[in-house]
C-alpha positions as CSV (number, residue, x, y, z in Angstrom):
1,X,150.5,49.7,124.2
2,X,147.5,49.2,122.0
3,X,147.4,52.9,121.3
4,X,150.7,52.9,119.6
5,X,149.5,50.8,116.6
6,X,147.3,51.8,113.6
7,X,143.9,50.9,113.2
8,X,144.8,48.3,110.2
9,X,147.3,46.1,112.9
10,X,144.8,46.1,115.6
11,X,142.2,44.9,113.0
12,X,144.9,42.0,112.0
13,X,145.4,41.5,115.8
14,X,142.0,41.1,116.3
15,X,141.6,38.7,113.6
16,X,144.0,36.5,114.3
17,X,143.4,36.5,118.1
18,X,139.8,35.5,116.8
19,X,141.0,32.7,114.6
20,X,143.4,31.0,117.4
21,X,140.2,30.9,119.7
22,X,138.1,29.0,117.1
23,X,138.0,24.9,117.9
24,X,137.5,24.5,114.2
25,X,140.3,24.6,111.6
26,X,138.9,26.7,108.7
27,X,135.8,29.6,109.6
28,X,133.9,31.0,106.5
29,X,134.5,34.8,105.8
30,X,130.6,35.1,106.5
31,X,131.2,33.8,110.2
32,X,134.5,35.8,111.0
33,X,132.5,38.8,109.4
34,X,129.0,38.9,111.7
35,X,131.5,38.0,115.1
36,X,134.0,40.4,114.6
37,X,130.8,43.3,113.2
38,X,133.0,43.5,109.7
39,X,131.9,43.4,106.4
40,X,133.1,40.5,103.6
41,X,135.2,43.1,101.5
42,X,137.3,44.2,105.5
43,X,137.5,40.6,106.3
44,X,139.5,39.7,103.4
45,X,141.4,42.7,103.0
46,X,142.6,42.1,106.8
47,X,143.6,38.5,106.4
48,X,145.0,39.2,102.7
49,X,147.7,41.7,104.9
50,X,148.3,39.5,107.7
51,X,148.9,36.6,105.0
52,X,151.4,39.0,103.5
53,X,152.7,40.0,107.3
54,X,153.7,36.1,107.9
55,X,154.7,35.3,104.8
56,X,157.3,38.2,104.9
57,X,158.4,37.1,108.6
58,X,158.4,33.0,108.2
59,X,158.9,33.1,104.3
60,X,156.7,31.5,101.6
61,X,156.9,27.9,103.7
62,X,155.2,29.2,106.9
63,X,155.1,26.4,109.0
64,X,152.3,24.5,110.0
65,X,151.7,26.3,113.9
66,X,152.1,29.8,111.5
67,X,149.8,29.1,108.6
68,X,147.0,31.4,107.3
69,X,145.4,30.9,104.0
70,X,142.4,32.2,102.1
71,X,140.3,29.7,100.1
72,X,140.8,30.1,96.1
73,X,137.1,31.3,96.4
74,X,138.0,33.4,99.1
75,X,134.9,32.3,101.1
76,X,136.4,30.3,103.7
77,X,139.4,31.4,106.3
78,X,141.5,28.4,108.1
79,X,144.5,29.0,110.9
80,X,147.0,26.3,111.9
């Protein structure tokens, strides 16, 4: 089934599968970048569209298991 979705929502996929495995509740953009072989600039433009992709499914109050953010210097990632 993997083949039936576009490079940009396996890269979310990947990114979030990625996120859930980490013990640790925020991960710098630097980090996520050298484990997943991405650069800064594709690391925030994937988790700026899967912020956007739950926000539009659970609304602008995503609930704490469902929460993504980007720091307001954009240099650190956290999952909940």
């Amino acid at each position: 089934m993997d083949w039936m979705l576009e490079k940009k929502e396996r890269q979310k996929i990947e990114l979030l599968t990625y996120l859930k495995r980490q013990i640790q509740g925020e991960i710098s953009v630097k980090e996520i970048g050298e484990a997943l072989s991405w650069s800064k600039y594709l690391v925030l433009t994937v988790a700026s569209e899967l912020v956007a992709d739950l926000t539009s499914i659970y609304g602008e109050e995503q609930t704490a298991d469902k929460s993504l953010q980007l720091s307001a210097d954009e240099k650190n990632c956290s999952y909940h």
